[in-house]
PDB file of N, CA, C, O and CB in Angstrom:
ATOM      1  N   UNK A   1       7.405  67.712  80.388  1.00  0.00           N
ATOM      2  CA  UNK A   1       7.693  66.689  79.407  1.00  0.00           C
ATOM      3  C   UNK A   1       8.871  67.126  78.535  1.00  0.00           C
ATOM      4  O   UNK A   1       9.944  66.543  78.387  1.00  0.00           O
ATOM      5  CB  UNK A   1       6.451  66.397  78.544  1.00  0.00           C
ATOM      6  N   UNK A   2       8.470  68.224  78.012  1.00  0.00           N
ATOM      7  CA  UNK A   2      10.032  68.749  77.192  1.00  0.00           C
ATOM      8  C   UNK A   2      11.028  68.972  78.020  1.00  0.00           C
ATOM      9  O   UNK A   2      11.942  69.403  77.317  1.00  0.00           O
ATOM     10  CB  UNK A   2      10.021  70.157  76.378  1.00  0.00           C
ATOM     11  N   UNK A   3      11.477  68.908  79.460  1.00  0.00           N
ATOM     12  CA  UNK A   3      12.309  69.047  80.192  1.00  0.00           C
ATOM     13  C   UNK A   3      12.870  67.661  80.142  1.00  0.00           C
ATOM     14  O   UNK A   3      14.068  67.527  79.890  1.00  0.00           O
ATOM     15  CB  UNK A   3      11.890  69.613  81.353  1.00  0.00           C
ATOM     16  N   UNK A   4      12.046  66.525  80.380  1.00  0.00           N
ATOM     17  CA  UNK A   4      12.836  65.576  80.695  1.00  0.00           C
ATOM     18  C   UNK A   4      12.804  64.736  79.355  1.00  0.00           C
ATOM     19  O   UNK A   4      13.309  63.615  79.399  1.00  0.00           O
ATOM     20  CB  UNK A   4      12.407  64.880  82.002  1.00  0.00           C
ATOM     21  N   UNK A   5      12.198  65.228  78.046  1.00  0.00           N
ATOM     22  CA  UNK A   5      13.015  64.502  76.728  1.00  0.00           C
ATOM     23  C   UNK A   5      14.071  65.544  76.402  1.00  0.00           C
ATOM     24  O   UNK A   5      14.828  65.198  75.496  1.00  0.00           O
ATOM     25  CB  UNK A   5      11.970  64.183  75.213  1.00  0.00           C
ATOM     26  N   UNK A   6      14.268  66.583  76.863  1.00  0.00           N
ATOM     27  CA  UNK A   6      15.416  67.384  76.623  1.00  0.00           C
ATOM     28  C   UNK A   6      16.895  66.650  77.323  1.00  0.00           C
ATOM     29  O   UNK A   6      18.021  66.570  76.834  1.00  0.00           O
ATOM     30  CB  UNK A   6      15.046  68.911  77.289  1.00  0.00           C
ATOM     31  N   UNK A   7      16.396  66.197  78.582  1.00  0.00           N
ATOM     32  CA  UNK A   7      17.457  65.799  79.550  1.00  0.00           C
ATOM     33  C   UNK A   7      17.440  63.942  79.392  1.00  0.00           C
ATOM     34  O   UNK A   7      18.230  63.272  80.058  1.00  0.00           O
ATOM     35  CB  UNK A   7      16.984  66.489  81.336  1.00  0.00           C
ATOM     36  N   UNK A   8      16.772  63.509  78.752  1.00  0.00           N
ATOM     37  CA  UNK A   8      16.828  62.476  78.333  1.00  0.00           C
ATOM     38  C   UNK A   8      16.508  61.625  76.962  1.00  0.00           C
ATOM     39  O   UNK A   8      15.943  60.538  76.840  1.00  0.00           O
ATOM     40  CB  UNK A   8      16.416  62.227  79.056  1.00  0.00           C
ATOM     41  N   UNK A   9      17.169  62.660  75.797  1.00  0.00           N
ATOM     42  CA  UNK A   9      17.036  62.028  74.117  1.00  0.00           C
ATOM     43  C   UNK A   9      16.999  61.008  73.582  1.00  0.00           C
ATOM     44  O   UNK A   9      16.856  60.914  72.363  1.00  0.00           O
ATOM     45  CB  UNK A   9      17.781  62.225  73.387  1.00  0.00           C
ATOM     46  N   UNK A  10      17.174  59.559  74.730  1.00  0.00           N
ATOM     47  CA  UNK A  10      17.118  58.728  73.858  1.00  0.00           C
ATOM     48  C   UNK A  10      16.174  57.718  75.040  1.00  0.00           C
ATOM     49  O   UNK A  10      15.968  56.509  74.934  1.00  0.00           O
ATOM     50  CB  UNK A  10      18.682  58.283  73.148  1.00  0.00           C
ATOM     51  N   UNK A  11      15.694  58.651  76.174  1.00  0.00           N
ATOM     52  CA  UNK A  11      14.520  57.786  77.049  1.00  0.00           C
ATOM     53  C   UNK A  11      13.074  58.162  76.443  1.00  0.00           C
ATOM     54  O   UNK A  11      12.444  59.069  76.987  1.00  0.00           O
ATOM     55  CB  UNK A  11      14.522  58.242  78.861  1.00  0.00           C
ATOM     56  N   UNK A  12      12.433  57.362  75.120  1.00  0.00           N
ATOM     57  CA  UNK A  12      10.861  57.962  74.904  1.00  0.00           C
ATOM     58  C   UNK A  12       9.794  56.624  75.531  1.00  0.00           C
ATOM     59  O   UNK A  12       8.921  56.093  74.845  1.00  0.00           O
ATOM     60  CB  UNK A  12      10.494  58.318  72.844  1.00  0.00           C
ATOM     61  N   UNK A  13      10.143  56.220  77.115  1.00  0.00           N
ATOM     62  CA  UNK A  13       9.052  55.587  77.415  1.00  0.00           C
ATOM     63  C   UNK A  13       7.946  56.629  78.226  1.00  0.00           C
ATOM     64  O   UNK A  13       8.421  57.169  79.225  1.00  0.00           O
ATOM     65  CB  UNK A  13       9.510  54.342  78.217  1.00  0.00           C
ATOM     66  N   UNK A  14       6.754  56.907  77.948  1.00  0.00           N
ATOM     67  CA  UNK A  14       5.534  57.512  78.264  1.00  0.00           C
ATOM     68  C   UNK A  14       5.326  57.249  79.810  1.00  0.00           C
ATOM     69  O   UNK A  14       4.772  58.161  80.423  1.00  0.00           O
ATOM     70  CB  UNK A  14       4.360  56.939  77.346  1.00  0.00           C
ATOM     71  N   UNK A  15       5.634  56.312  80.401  1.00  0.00           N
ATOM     72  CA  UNK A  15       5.594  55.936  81.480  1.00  0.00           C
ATOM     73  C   UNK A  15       7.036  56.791  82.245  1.00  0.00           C
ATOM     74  O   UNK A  15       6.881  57.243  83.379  1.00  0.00           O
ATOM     75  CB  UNK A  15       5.495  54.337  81.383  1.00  0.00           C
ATOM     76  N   UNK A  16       7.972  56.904  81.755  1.00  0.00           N
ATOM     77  CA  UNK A  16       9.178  58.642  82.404  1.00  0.00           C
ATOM     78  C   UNK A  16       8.672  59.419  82.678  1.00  0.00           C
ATOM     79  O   UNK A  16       8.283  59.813  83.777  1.00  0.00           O
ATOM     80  CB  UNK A  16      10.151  59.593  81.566  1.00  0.00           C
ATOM     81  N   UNK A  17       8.551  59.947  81.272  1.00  0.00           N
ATOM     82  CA  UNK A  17       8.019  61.413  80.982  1.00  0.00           C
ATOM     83  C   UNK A  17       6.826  61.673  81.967  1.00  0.00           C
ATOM     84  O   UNK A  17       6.850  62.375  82.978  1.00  0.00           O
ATOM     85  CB  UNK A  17       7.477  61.598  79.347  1.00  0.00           C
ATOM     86  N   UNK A  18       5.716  60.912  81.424  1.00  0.00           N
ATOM     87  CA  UNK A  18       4.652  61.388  81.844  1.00  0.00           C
ATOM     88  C   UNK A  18       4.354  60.765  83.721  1.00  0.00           C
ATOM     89  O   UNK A  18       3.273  61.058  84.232  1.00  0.00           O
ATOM     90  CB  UNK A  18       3.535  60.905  80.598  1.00  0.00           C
ATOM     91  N   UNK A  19       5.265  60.048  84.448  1.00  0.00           N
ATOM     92  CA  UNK A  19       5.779  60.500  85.948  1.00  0.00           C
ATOM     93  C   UNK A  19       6.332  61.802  86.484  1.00  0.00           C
ATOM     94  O   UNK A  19       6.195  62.282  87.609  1.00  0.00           O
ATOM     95  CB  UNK A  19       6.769  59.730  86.267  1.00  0.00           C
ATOM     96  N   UNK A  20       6.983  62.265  85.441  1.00  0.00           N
ATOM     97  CA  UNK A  20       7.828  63.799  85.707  1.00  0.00           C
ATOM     98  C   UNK A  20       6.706  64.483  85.560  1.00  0.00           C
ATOM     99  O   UNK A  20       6.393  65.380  86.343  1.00  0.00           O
ATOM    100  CB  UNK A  20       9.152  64.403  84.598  1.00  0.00           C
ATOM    101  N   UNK A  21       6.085  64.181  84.688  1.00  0.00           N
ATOM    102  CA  UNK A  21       5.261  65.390  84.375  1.00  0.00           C
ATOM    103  C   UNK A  21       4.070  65.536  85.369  1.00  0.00           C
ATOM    104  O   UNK A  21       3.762  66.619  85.868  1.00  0.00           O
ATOM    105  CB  UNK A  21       4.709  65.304  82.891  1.00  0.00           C
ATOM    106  N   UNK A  22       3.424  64.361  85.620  1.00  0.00           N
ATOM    107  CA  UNK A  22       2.430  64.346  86.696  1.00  0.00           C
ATOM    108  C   UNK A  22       2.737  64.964  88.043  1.00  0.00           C
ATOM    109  O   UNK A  22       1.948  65.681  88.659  1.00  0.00           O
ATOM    110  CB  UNK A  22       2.101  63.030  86.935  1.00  0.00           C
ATOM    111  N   UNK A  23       4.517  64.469  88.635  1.00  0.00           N
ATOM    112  CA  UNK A  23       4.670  64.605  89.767  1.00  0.00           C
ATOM    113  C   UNK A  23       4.608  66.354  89.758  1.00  0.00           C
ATOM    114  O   UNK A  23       4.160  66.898  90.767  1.00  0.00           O
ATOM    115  CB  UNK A  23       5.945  63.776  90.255  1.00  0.00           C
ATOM    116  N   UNK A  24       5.126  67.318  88.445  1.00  0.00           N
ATOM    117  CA  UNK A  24       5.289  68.338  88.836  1.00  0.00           C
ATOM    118  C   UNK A  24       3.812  69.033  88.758  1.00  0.00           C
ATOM    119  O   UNK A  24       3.634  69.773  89.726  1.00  0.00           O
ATOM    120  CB  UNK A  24       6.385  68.870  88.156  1.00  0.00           C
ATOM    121  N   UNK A  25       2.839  68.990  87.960  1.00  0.00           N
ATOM    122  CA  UNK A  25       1.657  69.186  88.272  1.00  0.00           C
ATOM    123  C   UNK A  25       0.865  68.831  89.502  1.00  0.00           C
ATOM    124  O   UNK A  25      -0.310  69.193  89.436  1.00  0.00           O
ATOM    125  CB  UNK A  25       1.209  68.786  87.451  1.00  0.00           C
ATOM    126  N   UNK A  26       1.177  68.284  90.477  1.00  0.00           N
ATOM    127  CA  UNK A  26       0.712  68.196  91.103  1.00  0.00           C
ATOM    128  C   UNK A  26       1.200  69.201  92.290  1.00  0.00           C
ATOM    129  O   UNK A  26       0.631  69.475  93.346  1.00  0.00           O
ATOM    130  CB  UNK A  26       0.611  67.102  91.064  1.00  0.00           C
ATOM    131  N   UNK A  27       2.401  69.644  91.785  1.00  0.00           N
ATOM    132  CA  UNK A  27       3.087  70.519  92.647  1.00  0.00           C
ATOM    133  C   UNK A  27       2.349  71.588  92.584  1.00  0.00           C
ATOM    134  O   UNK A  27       1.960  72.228  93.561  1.00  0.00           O
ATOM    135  CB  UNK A  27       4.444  70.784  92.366  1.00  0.00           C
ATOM    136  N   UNK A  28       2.002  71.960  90.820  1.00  0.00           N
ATOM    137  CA  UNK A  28       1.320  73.219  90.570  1.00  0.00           C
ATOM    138  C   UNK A  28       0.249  73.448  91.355  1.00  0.00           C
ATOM    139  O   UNK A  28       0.247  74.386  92.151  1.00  0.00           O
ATOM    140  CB  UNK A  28       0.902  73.343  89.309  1.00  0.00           C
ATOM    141  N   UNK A  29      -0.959  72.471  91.195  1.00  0.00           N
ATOM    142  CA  UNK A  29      -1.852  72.457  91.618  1.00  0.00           C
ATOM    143  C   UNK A  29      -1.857  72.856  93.272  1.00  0.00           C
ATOM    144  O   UNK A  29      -2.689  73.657  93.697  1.00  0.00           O
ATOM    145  CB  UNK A  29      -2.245  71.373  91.171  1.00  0.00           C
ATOM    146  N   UNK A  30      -0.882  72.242  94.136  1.00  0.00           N
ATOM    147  CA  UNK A  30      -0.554  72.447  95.668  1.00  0.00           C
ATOM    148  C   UNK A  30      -0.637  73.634  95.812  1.00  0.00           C
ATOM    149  O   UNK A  30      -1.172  74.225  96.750  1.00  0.00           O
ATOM    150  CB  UNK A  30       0.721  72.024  96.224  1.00  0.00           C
ATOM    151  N   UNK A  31       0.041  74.208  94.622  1.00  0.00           N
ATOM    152  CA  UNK A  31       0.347  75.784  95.576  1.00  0.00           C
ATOM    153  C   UNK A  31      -0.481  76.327  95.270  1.00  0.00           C
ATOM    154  O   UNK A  31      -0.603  77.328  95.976  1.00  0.00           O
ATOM    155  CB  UNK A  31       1.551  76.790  95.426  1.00  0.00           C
ATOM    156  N   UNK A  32      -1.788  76.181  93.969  1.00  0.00           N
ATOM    157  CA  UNK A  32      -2.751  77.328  93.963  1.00  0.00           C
ATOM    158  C   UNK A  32      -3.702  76.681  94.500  1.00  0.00           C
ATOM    159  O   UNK A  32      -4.720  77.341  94.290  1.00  0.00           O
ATOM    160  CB  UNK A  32      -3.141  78.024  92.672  1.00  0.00           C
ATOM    161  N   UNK A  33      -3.987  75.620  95.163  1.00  0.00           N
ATOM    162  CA  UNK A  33      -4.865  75.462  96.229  1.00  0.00           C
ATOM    163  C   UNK A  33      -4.493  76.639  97.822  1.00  0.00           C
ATOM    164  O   UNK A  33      -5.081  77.484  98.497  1.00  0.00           O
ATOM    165  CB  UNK A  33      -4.687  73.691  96.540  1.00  0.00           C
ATOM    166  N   UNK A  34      -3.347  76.059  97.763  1.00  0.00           N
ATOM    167  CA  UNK A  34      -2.647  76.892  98.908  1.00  0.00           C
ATOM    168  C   UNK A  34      -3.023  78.456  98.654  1.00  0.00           C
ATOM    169  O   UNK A  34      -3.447  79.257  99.488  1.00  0.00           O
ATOM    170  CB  UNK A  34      -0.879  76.668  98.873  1.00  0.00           C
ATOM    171  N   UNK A  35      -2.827  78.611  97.660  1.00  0.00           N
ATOM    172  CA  UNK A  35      -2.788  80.648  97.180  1.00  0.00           C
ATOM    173  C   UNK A  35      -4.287  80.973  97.298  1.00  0.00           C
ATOM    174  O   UNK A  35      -4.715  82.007  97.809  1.00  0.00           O
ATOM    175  CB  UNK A  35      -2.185  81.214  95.056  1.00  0.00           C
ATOM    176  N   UNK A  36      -5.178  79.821  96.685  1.00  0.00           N
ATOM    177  CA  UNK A  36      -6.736  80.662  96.646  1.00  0.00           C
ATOM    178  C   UNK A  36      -7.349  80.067  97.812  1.00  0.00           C
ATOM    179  O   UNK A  36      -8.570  79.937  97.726  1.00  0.00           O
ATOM    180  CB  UNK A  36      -7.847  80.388  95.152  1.00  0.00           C
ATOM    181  N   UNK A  37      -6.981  79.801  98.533  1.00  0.00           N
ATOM    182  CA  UNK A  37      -7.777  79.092  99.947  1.00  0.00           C
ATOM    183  C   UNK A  37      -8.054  78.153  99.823  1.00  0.00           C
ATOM    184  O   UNK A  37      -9.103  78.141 100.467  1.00  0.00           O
ATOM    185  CB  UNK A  37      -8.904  79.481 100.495  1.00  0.00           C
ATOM    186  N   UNK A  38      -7.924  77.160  99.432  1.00  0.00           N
ATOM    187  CA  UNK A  38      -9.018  76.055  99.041  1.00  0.00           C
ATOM    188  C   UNK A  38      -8.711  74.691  99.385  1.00  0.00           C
ATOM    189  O   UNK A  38      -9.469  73.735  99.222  1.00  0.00           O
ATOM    190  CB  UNK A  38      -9.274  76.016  97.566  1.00  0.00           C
ATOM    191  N   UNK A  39      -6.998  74.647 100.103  1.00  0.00           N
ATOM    192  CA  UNK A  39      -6.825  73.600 100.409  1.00  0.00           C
ATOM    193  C   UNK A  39      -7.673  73.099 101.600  1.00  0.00           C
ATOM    194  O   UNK A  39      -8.250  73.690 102.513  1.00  0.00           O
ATOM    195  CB  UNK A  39      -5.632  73.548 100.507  1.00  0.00           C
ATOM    196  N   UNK A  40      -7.515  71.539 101.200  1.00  0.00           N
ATOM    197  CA  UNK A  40      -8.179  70.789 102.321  1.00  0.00           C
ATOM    198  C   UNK A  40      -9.736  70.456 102.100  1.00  0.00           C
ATOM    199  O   UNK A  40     -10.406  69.643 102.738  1.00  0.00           O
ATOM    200  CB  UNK A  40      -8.029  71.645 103.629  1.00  0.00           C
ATOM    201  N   UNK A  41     -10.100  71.188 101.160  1.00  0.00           N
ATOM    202  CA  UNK A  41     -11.764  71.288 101.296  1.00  0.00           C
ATOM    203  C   UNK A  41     -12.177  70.488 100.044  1.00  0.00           C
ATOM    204  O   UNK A  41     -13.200  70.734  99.406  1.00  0.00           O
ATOM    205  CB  UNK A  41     -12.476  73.023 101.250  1.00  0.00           C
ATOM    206  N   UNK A  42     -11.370  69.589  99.770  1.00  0.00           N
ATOM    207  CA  UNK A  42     -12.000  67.873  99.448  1.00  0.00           C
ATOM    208  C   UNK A  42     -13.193  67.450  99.951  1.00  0.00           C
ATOM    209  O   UNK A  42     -14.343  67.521  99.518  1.00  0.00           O
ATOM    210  CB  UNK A  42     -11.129  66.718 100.030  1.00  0.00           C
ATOM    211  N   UNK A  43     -12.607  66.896 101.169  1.00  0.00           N
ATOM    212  CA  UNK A  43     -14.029  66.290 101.569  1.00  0.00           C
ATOM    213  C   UNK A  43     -15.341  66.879 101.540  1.00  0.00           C
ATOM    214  O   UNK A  43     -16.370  66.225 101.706  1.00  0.00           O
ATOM    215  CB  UNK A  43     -14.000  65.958 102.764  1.00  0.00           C
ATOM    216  N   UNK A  44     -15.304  67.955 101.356  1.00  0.00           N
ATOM    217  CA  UNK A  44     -16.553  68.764 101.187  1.00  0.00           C
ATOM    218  C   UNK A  44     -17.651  68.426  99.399  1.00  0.00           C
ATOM    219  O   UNK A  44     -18.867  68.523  99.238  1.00  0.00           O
ATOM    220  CB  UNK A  44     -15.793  70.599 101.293  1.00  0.00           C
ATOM    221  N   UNK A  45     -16.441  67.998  98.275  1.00  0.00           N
ATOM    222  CA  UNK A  45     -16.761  67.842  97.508  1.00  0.00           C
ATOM    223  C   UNK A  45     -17.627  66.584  97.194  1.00  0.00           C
ATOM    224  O   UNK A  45     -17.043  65.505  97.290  1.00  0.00           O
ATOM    225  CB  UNK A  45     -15.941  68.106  97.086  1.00  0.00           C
ATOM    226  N   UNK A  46     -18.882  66.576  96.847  1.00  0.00           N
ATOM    227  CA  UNK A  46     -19.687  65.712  97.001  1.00  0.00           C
ATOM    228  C   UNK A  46     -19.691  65.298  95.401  1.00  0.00           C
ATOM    229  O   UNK A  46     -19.917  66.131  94.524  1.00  0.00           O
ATOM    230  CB  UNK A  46     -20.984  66.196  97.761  1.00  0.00           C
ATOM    231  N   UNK A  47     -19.378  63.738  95.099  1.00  0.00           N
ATOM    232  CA  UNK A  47     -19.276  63.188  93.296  1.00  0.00           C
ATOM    233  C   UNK A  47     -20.530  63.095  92.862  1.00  0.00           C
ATOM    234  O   UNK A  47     -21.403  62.568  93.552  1.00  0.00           O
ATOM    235  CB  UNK A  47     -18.582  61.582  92.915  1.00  0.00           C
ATOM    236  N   UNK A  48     -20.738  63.552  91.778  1.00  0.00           N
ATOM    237  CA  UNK A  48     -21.976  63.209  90.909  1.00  0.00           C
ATOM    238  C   UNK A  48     -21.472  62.517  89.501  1.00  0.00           C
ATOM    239  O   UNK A  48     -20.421  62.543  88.861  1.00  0.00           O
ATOM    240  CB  UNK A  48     -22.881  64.660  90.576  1.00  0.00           C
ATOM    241  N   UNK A  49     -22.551  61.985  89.370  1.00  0.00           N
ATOM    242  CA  UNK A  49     -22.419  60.796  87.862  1.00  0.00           C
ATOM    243  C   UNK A  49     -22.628  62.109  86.488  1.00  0.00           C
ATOM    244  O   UNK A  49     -23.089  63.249  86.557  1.00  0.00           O
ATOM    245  CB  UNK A  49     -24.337  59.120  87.793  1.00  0.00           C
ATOM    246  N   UNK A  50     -21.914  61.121  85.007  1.00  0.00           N
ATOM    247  CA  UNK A  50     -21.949  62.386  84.291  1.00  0.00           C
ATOM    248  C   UNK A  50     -24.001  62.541  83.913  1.00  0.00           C
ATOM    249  O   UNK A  50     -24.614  63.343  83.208  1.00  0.00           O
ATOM    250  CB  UNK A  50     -20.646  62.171  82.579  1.00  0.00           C
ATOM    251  N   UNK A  51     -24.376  61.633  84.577  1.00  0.00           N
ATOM    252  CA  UNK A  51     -25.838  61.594  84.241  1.00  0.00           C
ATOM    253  C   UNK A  51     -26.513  62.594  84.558  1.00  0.00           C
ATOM    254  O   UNK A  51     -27.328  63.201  83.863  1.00  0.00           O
ATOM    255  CB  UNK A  51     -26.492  60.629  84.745  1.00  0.00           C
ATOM    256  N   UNK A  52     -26.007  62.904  86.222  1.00  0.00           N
ATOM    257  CA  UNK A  52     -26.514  63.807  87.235  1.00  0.00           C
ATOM    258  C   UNK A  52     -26.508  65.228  86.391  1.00  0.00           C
ATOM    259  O   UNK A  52     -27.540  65.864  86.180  1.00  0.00           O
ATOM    260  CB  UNK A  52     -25.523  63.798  88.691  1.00  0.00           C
ATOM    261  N   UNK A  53     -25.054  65.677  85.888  1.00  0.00           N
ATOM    262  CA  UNK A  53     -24.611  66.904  85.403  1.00  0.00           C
ATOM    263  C   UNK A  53     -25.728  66.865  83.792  1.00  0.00           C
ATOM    264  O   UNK A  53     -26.253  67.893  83.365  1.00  0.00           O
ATOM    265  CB  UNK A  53     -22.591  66.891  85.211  1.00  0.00           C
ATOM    266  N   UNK A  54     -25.833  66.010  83.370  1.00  0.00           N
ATOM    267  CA  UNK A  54     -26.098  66.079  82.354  1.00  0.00           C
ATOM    268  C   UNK A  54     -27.904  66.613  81.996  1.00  0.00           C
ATOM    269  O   UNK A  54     -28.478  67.225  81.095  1.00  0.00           O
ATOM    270  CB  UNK A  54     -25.573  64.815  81.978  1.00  0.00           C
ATOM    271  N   UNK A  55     -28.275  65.973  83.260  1.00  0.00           N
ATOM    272  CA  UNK A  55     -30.074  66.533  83.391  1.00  0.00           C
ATOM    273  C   UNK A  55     -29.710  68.154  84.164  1.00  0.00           C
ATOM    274  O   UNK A  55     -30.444  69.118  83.946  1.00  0.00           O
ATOM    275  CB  UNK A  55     -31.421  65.137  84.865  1.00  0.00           C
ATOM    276  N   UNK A  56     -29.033  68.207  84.664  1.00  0.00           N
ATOM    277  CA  UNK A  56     -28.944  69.497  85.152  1.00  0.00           C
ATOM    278  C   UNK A  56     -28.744  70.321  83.952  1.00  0.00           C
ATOM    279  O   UNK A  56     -29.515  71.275  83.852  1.00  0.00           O
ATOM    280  CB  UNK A  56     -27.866  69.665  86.187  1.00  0.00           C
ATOM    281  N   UNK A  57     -27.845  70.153  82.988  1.00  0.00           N
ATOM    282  CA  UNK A  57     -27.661  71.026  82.094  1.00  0.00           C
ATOM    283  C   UNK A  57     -28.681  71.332  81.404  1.00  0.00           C
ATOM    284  O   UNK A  57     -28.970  72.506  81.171  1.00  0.00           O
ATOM    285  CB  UNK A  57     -26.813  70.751  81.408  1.00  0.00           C
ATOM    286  N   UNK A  58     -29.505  70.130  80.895  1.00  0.00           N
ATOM    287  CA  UNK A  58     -30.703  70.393  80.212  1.00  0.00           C
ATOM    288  C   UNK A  58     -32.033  70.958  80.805  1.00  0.00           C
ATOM    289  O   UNK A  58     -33.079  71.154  80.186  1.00  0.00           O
ATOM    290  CB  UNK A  58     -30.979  69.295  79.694  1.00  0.00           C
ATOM    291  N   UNK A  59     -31.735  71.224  82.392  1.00  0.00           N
ATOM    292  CA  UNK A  59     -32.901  71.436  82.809  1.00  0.00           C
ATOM    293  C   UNK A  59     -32.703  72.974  83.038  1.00  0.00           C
ATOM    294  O   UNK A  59     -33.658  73.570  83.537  1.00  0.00           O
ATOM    295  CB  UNK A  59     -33.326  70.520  83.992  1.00  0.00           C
ATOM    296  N   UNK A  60     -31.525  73.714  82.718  1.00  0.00           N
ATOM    297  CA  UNK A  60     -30.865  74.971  82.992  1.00  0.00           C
ATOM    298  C   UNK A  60     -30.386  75.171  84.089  1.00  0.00           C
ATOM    299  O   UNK A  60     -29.917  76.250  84.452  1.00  0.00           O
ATOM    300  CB  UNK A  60     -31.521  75.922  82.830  1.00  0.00           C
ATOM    301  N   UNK A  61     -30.440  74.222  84.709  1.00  0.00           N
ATOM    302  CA  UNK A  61     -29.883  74.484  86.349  1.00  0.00           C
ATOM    303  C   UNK A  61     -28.243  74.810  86.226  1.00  0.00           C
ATOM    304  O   UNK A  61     -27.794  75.711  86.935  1.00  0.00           O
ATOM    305  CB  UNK A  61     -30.123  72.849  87.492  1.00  0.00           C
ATOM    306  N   UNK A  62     -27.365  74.090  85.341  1.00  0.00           N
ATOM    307  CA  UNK A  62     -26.226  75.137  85.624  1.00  0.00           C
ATOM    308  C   UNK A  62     -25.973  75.943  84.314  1.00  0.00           C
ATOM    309  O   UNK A  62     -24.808  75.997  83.918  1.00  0.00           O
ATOM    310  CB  UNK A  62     -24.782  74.385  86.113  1.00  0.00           C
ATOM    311  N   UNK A  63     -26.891  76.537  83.643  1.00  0.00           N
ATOM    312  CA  UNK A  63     -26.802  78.111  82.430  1.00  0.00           C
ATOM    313  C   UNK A  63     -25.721  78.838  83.167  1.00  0.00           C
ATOM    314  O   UNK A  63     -25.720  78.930  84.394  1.00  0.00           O
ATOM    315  CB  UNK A  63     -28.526  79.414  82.297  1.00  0.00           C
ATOM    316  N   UNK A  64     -24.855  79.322  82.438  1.00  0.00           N
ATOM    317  CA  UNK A  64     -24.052  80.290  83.172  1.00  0.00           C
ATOM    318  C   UNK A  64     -24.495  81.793  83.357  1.00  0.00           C
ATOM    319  O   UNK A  64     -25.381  82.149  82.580  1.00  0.00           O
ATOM    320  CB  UNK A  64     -22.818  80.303  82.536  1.00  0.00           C
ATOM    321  N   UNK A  65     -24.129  82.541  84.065  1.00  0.00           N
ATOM    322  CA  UNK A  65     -25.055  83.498  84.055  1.00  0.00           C
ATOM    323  C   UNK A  65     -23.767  84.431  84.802  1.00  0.00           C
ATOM    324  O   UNK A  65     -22.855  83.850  85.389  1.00  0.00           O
ATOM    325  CB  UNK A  65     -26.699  83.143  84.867  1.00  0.00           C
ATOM    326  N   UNK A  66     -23.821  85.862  84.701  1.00  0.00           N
ATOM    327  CA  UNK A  66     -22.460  86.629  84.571  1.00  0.00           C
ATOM    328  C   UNK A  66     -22.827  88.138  85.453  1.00  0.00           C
ATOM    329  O   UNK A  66     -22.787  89.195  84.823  1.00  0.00           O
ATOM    330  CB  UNK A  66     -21.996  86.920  82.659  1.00  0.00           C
ATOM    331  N   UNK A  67     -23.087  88.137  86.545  1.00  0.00           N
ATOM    332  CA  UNK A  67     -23.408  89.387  87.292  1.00  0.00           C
ATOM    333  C   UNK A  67     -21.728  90.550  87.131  1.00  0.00           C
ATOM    334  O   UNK A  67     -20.516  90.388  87.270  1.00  0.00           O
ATOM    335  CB  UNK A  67     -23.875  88.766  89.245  1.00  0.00           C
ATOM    336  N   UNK A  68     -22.790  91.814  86.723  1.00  0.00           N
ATOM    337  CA  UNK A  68     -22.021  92.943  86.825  1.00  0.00           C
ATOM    338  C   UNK A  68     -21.846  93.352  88.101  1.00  0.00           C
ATOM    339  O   UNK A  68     -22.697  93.073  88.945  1.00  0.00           O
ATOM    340  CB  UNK A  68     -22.495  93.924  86.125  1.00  0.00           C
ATOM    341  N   UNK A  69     -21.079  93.840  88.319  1.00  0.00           N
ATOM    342  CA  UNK A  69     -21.098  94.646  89.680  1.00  0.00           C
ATOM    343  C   UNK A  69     -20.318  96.314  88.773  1.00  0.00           C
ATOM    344  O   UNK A  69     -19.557  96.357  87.806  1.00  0.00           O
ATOM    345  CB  UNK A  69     -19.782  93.593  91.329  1.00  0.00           C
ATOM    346  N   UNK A  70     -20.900  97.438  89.575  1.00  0.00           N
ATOM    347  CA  UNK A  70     -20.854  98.738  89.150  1.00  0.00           C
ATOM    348  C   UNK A  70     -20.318  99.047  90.653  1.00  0.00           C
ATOM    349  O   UNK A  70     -20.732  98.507  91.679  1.00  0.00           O
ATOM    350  CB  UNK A  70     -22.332  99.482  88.492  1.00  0.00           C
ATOM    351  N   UNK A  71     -19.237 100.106  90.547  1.00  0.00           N
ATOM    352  CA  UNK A  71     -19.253 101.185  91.603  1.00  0.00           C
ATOM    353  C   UNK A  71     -20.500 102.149  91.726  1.00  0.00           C
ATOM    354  O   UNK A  71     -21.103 102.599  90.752  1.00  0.00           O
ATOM    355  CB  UNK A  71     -18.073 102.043  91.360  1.00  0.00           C
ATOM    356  N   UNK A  72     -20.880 102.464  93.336  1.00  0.00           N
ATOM    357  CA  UNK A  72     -22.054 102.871  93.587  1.00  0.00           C
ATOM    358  C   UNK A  72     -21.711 104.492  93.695  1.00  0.00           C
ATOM    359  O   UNK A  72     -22.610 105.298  93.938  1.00  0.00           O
ATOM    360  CB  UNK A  72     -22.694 102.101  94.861  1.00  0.00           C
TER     361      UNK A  72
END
């Protein structure tokens, strides 16, 4: 966004900017799918409602929880 009101001072429609800005985030996102393995594995992702998440939370099902690992 500051790139392209830098390169364009007197363009402030939200609908510019925030095309530039989307298109390059999405770039970001490409490559660290690409870097941590993970591209492609969409379809695997199954949607839940915020209802679903929301009894889960209260029921502790997703508590976060933080395993050590020690050299043996």
């Amino acid at each position: 966004i500051r790139r392209y009101l830098a390169e364009n001072p007197k363009v402030f429609d939200p609908r510019k900017y925030l095309s530039a800005a989307t298109s390059a985030m999405q770039s970001i996102c490409k490559a660290r799918f690409e870097a941590f393995g993970t591209a492609g594995q969409a379809p695997h992702i199954q949607p839940q409602s915020l209802e679903v998440y929301w009894q889960q939370y209260q029921s502790g099902a997703l508590k976060p929880s933080i395993t050590v690992h020690t050299a043996a």
